[in-house]
C-alpha positions as a Markdown table, in Angstrom:
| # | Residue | x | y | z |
|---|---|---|---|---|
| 1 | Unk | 56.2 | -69.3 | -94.5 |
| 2 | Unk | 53.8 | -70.3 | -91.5 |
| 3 | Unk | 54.7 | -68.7 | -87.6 |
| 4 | Unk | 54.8 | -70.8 | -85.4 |
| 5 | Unk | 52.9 | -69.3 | -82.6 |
| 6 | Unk | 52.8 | -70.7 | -79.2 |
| 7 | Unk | 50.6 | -69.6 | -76.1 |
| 8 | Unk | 51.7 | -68.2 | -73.5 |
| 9 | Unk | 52.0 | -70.9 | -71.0 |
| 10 | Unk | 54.1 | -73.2 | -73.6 |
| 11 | Unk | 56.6 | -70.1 | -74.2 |
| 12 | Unk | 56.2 | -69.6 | -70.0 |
| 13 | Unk | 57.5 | -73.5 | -69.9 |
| 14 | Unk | 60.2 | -73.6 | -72.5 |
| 15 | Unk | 61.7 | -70.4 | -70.4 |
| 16 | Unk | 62.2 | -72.4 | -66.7 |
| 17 | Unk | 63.0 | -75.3 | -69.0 |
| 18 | Unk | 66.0 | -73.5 | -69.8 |
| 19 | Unk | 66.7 | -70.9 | -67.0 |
| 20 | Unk | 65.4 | -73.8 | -64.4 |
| 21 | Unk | 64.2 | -71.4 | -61.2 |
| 22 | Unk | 63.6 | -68.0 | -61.8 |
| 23 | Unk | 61.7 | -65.0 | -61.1 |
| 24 | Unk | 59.0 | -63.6 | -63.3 |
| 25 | Unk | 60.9 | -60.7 | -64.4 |
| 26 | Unk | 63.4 | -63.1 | -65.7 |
| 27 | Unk | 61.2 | -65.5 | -67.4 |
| 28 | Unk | 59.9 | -62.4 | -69.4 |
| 29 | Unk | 63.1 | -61.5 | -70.6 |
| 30 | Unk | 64.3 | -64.7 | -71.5 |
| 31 | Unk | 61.1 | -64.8 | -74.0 |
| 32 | Unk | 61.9 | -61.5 | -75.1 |
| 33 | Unk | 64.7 | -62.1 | -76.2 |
| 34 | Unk | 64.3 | -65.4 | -77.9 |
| 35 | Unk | 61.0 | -64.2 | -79.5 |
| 36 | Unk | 61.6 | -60.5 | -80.5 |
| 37 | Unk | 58.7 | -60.2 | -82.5 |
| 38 | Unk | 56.2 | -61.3 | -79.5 |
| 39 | Unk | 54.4 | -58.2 | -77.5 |
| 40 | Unk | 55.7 | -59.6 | -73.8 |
| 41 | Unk | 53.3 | -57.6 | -71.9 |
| 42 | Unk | 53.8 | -57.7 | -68.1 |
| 43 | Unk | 50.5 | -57.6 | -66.3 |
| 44 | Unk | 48.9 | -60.5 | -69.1 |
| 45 | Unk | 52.6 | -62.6 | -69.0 |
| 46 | Unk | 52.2 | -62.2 | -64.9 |
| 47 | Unk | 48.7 | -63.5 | -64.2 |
| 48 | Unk | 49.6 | -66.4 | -66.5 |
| 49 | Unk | 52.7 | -67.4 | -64.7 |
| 50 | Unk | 50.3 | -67.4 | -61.9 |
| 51 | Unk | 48.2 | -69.0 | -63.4 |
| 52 | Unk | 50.6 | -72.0 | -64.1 |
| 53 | Unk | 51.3 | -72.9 | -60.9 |
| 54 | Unk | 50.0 | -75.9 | -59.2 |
| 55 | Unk | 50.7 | -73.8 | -55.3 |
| 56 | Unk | 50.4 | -70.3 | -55.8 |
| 57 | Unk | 47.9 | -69.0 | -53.6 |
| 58 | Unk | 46.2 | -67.0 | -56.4 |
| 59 | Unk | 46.4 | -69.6 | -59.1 |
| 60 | Unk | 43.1 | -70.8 | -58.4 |
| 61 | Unk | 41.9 | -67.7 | -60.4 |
| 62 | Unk | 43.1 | -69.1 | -63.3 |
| 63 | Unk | 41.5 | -72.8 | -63.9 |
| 64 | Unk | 42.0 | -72.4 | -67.4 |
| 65 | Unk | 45.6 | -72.6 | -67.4 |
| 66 | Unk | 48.0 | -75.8 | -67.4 |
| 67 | Unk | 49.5 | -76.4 | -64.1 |
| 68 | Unk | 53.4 | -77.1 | -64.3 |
| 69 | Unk | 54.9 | -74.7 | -62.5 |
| 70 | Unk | 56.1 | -75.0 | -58.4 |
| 71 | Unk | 56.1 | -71.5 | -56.8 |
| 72 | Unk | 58.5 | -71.1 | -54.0 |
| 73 | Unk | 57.1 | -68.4 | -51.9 |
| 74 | Unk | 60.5 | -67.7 | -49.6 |
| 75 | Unk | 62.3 | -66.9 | -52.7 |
| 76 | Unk | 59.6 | -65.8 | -55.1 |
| 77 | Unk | 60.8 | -67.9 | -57.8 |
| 78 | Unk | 59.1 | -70.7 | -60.0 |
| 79 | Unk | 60.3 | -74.0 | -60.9 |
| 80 | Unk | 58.6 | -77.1 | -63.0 |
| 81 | Unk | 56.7 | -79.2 | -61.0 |
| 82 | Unk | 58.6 | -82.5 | -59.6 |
| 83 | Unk | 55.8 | -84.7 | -58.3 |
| 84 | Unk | 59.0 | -86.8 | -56.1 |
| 85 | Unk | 60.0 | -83.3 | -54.6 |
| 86 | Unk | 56.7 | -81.2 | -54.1 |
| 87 | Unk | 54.8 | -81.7 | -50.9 |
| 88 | Unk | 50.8 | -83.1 | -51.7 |
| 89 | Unk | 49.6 | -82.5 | -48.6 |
| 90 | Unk | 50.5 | -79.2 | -48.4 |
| 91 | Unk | 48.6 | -78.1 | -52.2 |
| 92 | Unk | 45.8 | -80.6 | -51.2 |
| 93 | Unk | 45.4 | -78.5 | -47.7 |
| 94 | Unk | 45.8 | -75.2 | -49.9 |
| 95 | Unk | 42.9 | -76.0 | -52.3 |
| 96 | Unk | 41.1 | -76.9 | -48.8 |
| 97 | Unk | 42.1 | -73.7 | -46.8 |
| 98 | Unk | 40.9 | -71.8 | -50.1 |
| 99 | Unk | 37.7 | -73.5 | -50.4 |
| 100 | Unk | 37.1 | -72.7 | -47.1 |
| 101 | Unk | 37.7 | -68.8 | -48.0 |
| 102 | Unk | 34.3 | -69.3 | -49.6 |
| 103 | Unk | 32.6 | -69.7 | -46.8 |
| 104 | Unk | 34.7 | -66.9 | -44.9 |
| 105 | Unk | 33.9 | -64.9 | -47.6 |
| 106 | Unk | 29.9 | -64.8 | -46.5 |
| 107 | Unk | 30.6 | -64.3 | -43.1 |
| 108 | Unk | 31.6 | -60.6 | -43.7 |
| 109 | Unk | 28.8 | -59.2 | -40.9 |
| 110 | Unk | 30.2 | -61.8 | -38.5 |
| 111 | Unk | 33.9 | -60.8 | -38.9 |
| 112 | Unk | 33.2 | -57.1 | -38.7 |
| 113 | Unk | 31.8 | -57.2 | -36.0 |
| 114 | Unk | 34.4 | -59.3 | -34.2 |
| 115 | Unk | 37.2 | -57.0 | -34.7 |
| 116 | Unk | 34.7 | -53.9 | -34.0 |
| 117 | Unk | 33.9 | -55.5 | -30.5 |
| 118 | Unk | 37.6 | -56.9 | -30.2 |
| 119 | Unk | 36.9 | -60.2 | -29.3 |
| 120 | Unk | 38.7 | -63.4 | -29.9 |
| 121 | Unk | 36.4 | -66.1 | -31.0 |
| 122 | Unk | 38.1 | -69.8 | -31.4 |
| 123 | Unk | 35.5 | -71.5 | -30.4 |
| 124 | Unk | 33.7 | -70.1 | -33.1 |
| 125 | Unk | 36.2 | -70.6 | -35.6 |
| 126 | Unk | 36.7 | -74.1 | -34.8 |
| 127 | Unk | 32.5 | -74.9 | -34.8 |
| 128 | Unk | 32.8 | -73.4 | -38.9 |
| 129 | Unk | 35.9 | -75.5 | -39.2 |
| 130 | Unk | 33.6 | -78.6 | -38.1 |
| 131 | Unk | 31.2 | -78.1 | -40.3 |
| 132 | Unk | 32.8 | -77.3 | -43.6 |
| 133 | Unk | 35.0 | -80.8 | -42.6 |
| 134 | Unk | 31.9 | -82.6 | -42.2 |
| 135 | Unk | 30.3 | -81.1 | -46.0 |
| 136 | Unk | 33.9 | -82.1 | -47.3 |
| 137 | Unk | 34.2 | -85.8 | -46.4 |
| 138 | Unk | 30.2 | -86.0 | -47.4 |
| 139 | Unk | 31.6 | -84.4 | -50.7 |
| 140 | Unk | 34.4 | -86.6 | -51.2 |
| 141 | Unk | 36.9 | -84.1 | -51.4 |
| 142 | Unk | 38.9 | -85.8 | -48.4 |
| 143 | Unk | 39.3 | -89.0 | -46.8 |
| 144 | Unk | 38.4 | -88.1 | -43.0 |
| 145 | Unk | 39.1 | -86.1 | -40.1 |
| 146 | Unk | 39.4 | -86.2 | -36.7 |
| 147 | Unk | 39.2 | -83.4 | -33.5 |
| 148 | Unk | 40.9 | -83.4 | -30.2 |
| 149 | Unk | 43.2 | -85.9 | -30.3 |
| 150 | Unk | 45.7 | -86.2 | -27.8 |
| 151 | Unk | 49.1 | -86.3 | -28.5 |
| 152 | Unk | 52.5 | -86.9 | -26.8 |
| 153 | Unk | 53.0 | -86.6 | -23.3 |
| 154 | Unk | 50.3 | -85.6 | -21.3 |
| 155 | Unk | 46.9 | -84.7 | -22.2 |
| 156 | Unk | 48.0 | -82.2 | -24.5 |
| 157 | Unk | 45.3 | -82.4 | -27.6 |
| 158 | Unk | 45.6 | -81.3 | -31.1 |
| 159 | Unk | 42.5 | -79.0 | -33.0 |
| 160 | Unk | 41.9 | -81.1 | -36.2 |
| 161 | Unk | 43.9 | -83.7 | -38.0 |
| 162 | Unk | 42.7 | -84.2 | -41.5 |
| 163 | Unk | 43.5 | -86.8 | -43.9 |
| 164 | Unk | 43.2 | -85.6 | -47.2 |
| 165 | Unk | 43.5 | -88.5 | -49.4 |
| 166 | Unk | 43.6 | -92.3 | -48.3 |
| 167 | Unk | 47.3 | -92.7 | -49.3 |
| 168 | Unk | 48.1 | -89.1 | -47.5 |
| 169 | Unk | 49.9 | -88.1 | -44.9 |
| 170 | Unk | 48.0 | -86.6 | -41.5 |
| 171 | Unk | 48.0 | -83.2 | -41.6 |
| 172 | Unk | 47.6 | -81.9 | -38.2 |
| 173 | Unk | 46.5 | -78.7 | -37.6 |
| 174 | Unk | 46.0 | -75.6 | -34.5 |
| 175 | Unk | 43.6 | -73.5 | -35.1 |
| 176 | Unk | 43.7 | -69.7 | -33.8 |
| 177 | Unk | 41.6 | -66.7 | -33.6 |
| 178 | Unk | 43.7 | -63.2 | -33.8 |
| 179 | Unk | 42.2 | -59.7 | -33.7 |
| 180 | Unk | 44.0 | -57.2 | -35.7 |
| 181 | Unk | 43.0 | -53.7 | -33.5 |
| 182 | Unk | 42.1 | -52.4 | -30.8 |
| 183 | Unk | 40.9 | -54.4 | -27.3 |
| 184 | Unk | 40.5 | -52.0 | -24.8 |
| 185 | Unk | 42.3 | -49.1 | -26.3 |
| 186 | Unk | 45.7 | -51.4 | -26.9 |
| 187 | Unk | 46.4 | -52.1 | -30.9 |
| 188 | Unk | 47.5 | -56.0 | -31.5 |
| 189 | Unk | 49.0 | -56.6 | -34.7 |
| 190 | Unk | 50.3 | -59.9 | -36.3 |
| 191 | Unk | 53.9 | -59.1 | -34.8 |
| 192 | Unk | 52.8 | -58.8 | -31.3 |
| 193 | Unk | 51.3 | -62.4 | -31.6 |
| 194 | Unk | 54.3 | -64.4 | -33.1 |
| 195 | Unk | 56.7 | -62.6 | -30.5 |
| 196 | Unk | 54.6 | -63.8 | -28.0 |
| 197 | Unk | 55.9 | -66.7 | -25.7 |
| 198 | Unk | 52.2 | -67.5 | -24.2 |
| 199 | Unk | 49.1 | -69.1 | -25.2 |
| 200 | Unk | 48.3 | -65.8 | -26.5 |
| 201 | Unk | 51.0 | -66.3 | -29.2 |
| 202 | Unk | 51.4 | -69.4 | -30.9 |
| 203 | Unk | 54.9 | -71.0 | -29.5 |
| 204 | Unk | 53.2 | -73.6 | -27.6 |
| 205 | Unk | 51.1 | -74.6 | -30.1 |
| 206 | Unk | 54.4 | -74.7 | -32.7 |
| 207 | Unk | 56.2 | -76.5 | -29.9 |
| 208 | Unk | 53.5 | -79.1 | -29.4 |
| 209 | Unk | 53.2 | -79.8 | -33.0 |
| 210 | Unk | 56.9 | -80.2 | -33.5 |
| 211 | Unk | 56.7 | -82.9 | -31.2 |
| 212 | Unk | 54.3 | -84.9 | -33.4 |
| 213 | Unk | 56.6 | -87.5 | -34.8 |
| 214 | Unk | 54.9 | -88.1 | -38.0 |
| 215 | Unk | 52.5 | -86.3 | -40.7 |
| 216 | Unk | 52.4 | -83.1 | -41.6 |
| 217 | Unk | 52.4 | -79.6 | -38.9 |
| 218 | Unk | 50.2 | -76.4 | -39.7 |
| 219 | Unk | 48.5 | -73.9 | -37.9 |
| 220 | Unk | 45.5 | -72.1 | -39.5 |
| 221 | Unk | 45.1 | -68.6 | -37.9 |
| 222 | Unk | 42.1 | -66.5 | -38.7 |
| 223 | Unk | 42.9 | -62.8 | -38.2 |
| 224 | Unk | 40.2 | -59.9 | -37.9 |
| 225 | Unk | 41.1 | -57.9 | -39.5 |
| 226 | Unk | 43.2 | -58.6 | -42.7 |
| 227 | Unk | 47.1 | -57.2 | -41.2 |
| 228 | Unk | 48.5 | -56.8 | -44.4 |
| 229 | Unk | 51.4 | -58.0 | -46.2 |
| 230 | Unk | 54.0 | -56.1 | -44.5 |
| 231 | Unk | 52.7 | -56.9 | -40.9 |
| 232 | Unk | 52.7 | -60.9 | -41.5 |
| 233 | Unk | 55.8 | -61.1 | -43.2 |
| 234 | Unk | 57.7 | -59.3 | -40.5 |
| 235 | Unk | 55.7 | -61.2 | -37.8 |
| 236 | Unk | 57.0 | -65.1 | -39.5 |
| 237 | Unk | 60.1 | -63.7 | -39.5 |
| 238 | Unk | 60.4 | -62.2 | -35.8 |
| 239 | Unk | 59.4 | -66.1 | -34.7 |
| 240 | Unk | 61.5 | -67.9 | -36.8 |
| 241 | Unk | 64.2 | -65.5 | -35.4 |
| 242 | Unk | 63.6 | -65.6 | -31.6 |
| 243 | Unk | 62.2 | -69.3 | -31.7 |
| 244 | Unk | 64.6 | -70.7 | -33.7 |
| 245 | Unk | 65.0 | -74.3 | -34.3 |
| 246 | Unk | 61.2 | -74.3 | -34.7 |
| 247 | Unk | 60.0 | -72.7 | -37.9 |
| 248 | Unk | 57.6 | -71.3 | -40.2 |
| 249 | Unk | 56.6 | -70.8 | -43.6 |
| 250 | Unk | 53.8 | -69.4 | -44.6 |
| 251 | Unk | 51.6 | -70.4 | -47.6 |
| 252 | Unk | 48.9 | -68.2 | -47.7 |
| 253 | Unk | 49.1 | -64.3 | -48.8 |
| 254 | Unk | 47.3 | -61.4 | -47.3 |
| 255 | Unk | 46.9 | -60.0 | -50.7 |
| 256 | Unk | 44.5 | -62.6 | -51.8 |
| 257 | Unk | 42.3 | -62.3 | -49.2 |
| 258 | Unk | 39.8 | -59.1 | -48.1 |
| 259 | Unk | 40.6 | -56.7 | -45.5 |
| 260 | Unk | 38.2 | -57.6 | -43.3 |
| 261 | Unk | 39.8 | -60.9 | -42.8 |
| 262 | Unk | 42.8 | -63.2 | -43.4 |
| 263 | Unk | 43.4 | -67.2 | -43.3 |
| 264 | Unk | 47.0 | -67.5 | -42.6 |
| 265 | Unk | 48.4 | -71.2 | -43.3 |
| 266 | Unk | 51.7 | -71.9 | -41.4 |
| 267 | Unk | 53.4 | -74.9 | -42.2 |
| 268 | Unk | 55.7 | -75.9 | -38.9 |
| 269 | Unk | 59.6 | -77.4 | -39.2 |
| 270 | Unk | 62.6 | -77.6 | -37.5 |
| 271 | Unk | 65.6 | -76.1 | -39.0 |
């Protein structure tokens, strides 16, 4: 009698077929215990489930691998892909953000020495920004963008909106510059900056985003250097706490990035 074998991203799919959200550790167990006789081993079964996702931050490592799976980051669960419920703009601005890692990548002398001088570059930032945007559209890899465009009330301006696709949505995006460190013999860490209510912090910007009635609301924060899991987590949830209705998720990982730098994406709501 023939086995039927199956890889491991069909077995990956037949278990949130059936368990419908769930955890890695849970998918694994689910297809050890319908397939006995299969050698479930954790770091290979991982990588794939990573691998499967169409918005997992690392899943770009994995091009190989069918992409079915939607990753909720909050809850650290995965779900099949429901192209009705799963937000375009915000996997289209992920592939983005990531492709612009590359260049960030070769600017390791540059970010160095930013956080060894503490300084605070966003001018900087926003002039590689500008460039990259301007290889993109020539690329065809989106539709068009746009800089300082004002925006409510006022002459209050956005950084960038980008249109990623021509049936998208905006996505508008604030772009900041943090150094993780020491300026002047005081240490700034993620924290300090998303408890803080001034332009040093992010509040305003997150307020004046929230007021945007239509598109999508991100900020992209550069950090030098790379604060760590721990650090970022603790900071989105000390806003989302002491800011409260406005709210953020974030969809980048400091994990996946190098320590000498970090592009955190925020996505901006109101609860």
């Amino acid at each position: 009698m023939t086995r039927n074998y199956k890889t491991h991203a069909e077995l990956i799919r037949e278990a949130v077929e059936e368990l419908g959200s769930a955890k890695p550790n849970s998918i694994m167990d689910f297809i050890r215990r319908k397939y006995p006789d299969i050698n479930v081993k954790e770091t290979s079964f991982r990588a794939d489930i990573i691998g499967c996702s169409i918005n997992h931050s690392s899943s770009h490592h994995y091009p190989g691998m069918p992409k079915f799976l939607f990753y909720d980051i909050e809850k650290g669960t995965y779900r099949l892909n429901d192209e009705r419920l799963d937000n375009k703009t915000e996997l289209n601005l992920l592939d983005l953000v990531f492709r612009f890692k590359e260049v960030m990548d070769s600017r390791e002398n540059t970010l160095n020495s930013f956080c060894k001088y503490g300084v605070q570059l966003e001018g900087w930032l926003k002039g590689e920004i500008l460039s990259f945007l301007d290889a993109e559209k020539g690329a065809g890899r989106i539709d068009n963008f746009d800089r300082e465009i004002i925006v409510g009330q006022g002459k209050k301006k956005t950084d960038i909106n980008v249109k990623l696709a021509p049936d998208s949505e905006i996505a508008w995006i604030e772009l900041k510059h943090w150094l993780i460190g020491y300026q002047r013999g005081t240490q700034y860490n993620a924290q300090f900056y998303f408890g803080d209510t001034t332009s040093v912090g992010i509040k305003p910007d997150a307020e004046k985003l929230s007021g945007v009635s239509n598109g999508s609301k991100y900020l992209l924060i550069l950090t030098t250097a790379n604060p760590g899991l721990k650090d970022w987590s603790d900071g989105v949830d000390k806003f989302n706490r002491k800011f409260s209705p406005i709210q953020l998720k974030s969809l980048t990982n400091p994990t996946d990035f190098p320590n000498f730098y970090y592009l955190g994406l925020l996505e901006i709501f109101i609860k």
